[in-house]
KOLMIRO-864740 format. One record per residue (C-alpha): residue number from 1; x, y, z. Coordinates in pm, whole numbers. Layout:
DOSE  num       u       v       w
DOSE  NUM       X       Y       Z
...
//
This chain:
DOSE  num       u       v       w
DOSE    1    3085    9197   10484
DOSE    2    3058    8848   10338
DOSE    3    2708    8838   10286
DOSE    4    2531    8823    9996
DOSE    5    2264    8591    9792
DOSE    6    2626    8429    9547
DOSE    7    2409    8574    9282
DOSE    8    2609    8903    9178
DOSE    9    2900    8703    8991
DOSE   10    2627    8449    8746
DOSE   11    2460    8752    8711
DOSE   12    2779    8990    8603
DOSE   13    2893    8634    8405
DOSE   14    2533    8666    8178
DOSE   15    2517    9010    8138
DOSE   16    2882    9028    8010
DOSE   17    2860    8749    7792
DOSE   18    2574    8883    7613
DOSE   19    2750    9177    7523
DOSE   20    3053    8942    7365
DOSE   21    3244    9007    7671
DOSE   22    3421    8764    7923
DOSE   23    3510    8777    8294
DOSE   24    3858    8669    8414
DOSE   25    3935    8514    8791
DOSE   26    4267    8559    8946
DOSE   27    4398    8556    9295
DOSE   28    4445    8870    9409
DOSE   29    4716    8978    9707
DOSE   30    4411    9031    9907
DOSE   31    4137    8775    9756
DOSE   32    4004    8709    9411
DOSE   33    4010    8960    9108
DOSE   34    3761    8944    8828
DOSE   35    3881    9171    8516
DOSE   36    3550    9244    8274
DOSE   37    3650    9274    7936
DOSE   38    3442    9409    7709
DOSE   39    3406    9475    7329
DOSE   40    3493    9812    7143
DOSE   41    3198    9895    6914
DOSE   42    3126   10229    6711
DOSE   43    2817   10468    6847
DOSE   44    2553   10499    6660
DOSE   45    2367   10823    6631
DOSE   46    2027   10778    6785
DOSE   47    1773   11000    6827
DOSE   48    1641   11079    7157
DOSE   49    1325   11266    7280
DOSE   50    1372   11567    7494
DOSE   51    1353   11412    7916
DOSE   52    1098   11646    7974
DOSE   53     887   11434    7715
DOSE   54    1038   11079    7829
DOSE   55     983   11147    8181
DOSE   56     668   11111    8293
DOSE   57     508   11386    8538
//
């Protein structure tokens, strides 16, 4: 535990803000929080081919 490349939160940080999101720190009871917050958007109907026919064989 406690061992890692320190890449996971720049990564989370970029993928979040490309979606419009943000990340929030805190200090937690037990060590730091991070709250993702994310955008509400509407669905969009999209159609999709059957898996059989995206999955390769």
């Amino acid at each position: 535990m406690g061992q890692g490349t320190g890449l996971g939160l720049a990564l989370s940080y970029g993928l979040v803000r490309d979606m419009g999101g943000k990340i929030v720190a805190a200090n937690g009871r037990h060590g730091a929080v991070f709250s993702v917050y994310l955008p509400l958007v509407e669905a969009k109907s999209v159609p999709m081919a059957p898996l059989s026919a995206a999955a390769p064989a």
